[in-house]
N, CA and C atoms as a LAMMPS dump frame, in Angstrom:
ITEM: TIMESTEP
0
ITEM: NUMBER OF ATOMS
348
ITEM: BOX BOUNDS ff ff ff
-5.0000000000000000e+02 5.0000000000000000e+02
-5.0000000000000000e+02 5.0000000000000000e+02
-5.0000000000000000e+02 5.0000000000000000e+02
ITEM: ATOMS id mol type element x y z
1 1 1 N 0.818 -1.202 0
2 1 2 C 0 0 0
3 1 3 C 0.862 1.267 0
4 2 1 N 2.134 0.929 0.911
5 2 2 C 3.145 2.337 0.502
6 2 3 C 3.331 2.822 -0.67
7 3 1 N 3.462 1.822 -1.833
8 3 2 C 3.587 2.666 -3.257
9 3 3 C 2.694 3.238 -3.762
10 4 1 N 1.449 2.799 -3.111
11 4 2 C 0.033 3.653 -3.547
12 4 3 C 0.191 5.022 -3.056
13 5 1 N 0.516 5.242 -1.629
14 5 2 C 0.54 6.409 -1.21
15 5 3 C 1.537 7.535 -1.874
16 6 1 N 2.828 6.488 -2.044
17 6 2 C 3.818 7.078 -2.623
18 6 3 C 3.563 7.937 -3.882
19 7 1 N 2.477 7.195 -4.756
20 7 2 C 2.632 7.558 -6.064
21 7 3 C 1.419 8.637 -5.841
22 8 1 N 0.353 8.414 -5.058
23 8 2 C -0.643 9.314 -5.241
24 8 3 C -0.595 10.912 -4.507
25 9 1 N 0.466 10.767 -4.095
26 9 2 C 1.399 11.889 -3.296
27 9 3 C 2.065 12.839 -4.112
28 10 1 N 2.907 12.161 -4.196
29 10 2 C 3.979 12.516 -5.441
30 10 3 C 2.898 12.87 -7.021
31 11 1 N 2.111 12.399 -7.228
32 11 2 C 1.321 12.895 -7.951
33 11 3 C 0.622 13.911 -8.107
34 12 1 N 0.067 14.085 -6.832
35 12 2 C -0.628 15.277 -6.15
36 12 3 C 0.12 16.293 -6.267
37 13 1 N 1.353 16.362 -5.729
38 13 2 C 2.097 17.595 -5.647
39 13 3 C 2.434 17.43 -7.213
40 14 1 N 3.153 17.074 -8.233
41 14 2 C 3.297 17.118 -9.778
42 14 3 C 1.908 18.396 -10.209
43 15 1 N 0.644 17.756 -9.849
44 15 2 C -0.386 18.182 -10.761
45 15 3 C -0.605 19.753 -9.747
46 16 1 N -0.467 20.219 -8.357
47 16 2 C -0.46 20.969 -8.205
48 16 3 C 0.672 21.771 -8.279
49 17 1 N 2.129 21.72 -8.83
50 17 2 C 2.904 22.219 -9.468
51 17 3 C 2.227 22.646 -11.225
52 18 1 N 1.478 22.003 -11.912
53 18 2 C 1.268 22.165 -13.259
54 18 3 C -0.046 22.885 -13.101
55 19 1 N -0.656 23.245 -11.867
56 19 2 C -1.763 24.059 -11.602
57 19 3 C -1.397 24.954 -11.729
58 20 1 N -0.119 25.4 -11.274
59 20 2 C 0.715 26.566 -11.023
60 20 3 C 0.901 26.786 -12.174
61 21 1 N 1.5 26.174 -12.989
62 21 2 C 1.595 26.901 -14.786
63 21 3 C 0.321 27.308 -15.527
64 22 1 N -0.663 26.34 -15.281
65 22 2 C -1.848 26.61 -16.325
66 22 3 C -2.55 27.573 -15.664
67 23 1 N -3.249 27.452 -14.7
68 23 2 C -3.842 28.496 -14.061
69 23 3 C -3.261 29.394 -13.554
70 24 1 N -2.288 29.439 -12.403
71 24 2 C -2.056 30.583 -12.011
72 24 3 C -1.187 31.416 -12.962
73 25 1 N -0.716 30.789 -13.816
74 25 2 C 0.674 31.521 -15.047
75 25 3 C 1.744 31.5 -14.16
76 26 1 N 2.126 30.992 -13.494
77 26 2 C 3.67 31.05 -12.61
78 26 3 C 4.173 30.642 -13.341
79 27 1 N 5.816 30.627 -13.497
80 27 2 C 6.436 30.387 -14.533
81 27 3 C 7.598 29.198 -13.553
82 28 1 N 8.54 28.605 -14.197
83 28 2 C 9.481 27.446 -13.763
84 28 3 C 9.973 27.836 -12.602
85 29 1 N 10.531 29.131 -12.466
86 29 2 C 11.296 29.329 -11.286
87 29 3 C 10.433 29.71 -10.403
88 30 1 N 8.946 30.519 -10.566
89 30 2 C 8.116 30.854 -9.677
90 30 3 C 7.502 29.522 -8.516
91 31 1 N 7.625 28.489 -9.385
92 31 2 C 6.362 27.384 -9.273
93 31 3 C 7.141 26.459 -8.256
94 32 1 N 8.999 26.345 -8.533
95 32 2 C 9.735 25.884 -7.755
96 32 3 C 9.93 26.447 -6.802
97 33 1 N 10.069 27.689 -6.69
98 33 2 C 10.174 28.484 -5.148
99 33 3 C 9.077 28.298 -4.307
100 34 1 N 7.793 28.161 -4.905
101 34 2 C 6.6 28.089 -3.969
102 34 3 C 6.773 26.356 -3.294
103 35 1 N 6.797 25.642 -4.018
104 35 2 C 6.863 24.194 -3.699
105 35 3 C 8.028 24.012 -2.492
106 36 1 N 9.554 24.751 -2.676
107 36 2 C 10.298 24.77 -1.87
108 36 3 C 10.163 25.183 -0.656
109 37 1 N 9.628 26.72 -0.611
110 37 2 C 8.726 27.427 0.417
111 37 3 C 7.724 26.257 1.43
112 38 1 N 6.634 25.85 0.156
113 38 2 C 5.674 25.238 0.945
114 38 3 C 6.414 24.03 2.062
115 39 1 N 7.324 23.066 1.616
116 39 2 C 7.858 22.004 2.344
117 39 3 C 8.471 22.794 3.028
118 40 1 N 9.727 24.041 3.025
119 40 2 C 9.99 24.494 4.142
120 40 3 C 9.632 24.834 5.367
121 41 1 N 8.055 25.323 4.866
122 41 2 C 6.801 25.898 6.215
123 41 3 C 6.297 24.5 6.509
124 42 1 N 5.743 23.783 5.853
125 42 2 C 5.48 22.381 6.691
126 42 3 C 6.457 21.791 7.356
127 43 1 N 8.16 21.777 7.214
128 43 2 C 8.756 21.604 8.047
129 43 3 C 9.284 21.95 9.076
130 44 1 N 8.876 23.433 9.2
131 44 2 C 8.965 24.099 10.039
132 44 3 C 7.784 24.14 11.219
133 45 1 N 6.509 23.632 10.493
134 45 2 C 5.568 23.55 11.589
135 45 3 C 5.616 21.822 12.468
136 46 1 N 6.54 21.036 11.997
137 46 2 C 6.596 19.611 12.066
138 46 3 C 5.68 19.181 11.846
139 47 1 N 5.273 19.595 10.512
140 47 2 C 4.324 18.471 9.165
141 47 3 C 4.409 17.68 8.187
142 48 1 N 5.956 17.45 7.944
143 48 2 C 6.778 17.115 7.04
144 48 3 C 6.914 15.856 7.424
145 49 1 N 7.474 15.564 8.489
146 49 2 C 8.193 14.476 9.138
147 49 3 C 7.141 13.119 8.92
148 50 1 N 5.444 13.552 9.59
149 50 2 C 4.645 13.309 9.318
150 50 3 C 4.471 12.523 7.986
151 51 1 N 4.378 13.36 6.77
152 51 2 C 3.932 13.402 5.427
153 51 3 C 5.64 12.6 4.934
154 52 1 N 6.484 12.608 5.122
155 52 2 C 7.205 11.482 4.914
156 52 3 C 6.718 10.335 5.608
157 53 1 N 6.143 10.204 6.665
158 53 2 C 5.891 8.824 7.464
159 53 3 C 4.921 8.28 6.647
160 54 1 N 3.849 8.437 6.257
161 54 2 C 2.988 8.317 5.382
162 54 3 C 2.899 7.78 3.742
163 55 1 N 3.686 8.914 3.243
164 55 2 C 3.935 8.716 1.45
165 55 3 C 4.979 8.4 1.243
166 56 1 N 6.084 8.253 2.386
167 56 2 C 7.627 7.752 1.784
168 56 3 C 7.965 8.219 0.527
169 57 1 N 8.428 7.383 -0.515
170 57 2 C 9.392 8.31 -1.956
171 57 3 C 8.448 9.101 -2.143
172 58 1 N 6.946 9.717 -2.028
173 58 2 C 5.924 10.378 -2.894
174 58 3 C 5.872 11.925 -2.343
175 59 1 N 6.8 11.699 -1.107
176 59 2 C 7.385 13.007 -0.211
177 59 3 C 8.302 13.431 -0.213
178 60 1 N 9.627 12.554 -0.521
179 60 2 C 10.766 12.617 -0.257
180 60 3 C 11.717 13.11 -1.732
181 61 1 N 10.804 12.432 -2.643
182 61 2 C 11.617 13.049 -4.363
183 61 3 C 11.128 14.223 -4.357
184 62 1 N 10.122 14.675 -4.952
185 62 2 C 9.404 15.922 -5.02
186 62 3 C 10.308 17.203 -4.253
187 63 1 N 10.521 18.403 -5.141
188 63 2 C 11.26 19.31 -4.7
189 63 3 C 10.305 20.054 -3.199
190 64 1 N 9.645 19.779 -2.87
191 64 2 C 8.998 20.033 -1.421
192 64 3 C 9.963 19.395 -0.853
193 65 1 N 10.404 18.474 -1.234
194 65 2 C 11.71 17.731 -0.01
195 65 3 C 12.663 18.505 0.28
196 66 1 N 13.559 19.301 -0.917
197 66 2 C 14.285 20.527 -0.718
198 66 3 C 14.191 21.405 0.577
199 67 1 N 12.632 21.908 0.318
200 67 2 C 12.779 22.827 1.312
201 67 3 C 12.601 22.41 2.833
202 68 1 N 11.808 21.045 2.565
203 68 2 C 12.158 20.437 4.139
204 68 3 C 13.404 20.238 4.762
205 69 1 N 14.383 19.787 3.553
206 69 2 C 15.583 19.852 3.991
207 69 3 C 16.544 20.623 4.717
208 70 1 N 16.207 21.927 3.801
209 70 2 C 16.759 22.829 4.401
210 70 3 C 16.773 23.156 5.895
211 71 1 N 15.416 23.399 6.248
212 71 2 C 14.636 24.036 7.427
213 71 3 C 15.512 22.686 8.609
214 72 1 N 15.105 21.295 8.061
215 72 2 C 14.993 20.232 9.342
216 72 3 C 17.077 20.647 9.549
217 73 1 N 17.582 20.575 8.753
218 73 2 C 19.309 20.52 8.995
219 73 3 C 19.478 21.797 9.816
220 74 1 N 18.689 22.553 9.243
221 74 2 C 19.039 24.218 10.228
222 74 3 C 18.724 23.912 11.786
223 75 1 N 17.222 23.256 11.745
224 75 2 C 16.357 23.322 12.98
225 75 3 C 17.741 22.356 13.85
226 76 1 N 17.803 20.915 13.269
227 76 2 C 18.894 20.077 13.841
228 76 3 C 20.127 20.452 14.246
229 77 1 N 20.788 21.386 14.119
230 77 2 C 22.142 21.776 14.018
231 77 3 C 21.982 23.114 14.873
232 78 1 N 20.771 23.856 15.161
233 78 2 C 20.65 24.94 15.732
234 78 3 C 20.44 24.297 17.473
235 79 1 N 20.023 23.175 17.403
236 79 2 C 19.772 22.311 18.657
237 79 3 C 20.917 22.284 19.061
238 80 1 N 21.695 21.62 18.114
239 80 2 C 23.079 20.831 18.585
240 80 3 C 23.759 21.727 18.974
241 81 1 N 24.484 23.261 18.031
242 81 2 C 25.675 23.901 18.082
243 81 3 C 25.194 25.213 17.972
244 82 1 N 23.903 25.773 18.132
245 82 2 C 23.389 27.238 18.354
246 82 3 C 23.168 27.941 17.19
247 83 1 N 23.215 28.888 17.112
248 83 2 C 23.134 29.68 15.821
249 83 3 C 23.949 29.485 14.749
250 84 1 N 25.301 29.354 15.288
251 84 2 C 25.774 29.505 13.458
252 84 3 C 25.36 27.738 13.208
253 85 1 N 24.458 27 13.95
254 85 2 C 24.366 25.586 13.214
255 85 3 C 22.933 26.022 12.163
256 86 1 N 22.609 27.21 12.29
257 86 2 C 21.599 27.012 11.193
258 86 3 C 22.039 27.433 9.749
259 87 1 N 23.282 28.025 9.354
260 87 2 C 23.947 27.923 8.382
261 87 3 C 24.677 26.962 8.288
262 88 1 N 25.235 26.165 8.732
263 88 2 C 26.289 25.182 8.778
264 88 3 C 25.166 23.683 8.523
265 89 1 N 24.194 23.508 9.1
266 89 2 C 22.894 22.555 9.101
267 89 3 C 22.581 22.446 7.517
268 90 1 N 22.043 24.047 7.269
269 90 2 C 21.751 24.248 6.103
270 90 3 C 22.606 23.362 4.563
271 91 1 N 23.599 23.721 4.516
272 91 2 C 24.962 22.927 3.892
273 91 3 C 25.37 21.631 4.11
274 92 1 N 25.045 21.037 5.556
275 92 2 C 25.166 20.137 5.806
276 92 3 C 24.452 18.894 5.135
277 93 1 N 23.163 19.036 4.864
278 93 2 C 22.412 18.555 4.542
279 93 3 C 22.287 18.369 2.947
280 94 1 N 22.394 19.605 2.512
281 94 2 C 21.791 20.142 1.178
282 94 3 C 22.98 19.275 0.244
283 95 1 N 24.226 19.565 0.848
284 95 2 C 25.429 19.959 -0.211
285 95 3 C 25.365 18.451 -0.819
286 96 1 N 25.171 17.46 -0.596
287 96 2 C 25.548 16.402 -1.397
288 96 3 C 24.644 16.631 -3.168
289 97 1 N 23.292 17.378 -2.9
290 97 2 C 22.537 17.203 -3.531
291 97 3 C 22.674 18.002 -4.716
292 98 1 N 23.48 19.586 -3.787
293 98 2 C 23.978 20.915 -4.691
294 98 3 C 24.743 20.508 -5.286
295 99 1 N 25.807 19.348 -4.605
296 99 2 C 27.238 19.193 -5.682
297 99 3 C 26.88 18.844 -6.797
298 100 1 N 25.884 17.739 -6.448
299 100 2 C 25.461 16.567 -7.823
300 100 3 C 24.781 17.586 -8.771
301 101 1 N 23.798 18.487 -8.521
302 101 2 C 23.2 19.077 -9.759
303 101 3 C 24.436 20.212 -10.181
304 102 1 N 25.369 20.74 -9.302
305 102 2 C 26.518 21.288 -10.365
306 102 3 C 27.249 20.533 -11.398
307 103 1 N 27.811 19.137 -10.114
308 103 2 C 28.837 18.29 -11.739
309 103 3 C 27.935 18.088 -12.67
310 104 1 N 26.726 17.266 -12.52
311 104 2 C 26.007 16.617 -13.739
312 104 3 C 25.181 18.086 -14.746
313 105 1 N 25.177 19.119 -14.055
314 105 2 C 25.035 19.804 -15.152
315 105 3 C 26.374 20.515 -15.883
316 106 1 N 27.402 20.884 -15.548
317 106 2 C 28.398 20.833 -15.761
318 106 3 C 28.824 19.474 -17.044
319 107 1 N 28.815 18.536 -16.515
320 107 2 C 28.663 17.427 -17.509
321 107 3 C 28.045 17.196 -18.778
322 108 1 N 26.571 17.756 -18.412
323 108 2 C 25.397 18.096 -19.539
324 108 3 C 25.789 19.168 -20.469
325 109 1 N 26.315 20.118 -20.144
326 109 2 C 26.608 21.479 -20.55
327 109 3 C 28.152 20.765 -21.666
328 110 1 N 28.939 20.165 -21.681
329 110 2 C 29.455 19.207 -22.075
330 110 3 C 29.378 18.896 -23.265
331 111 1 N 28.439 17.573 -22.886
332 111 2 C 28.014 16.842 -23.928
333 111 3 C 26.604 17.588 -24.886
334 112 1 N 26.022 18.233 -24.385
335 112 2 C 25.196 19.057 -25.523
336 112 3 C 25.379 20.418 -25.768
337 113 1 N 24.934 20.177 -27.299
338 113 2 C 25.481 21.459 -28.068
339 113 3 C 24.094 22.387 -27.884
340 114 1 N 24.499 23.587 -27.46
341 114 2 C 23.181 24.378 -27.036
342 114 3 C 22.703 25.042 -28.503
343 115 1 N 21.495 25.388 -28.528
344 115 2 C 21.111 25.985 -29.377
345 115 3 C 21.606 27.431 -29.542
346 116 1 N 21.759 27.997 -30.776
347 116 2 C 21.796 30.115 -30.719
348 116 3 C 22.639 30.4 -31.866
């Protein structure tokens, strides 16, 4: 039943990301900041944690995970080592994910010939 949830989750958020294009006219970067935002504030209210317990991958791929990320490494690290752990949390967490979309686009940028 987890992959049900998973997928109908992860679905949910997809089609209310593409709500965001057709109806509201938000554009790529608008539509990602809100989604990032939104998981940030649910993780910040400890609603996230939750909604991973629940939908597993259908929570956890989806760029709402981003911004949970962010928030939970800050919140975690601000526990542990005080204030500067909410910059240091922040990085902590994120950076494996930042590196990978620099090399592999870096990589991409590469191997395809851009249009112009």
């Amino acid at each position: 039943m987890i992959f049900v949830w998973a997928f109908l989750v992860g679905g949910a958020i997809c089609v209310f990301g593409q709500i965001c294009f057709d109806v509201f006219k938000l554009d790529p970067a608008h539509t990602m900041t809100l989604l990032v935002v939104i998981g940030a504030v649910l993780d910040g209210l400890g609603l996230y944690d939750p909604f991973i317990d629940f939908a597993g991958a259908g929570a956890t791929v989806p760029i709402t995970s981003f911004g949970n990320a962010l928030v939970h490494g800050a919140i975690t690290e601000l526990k542990n080592h005080g204030w500067i752990g909410i910059i240091t949390g922040i990085f902590k967490v994120t950076s494996a994910g930042i590196s990978a979309a620099i090399i592999f686009s870096f990589i991409a940028a590469l191997w395809v010939k851009p249009k112009g």
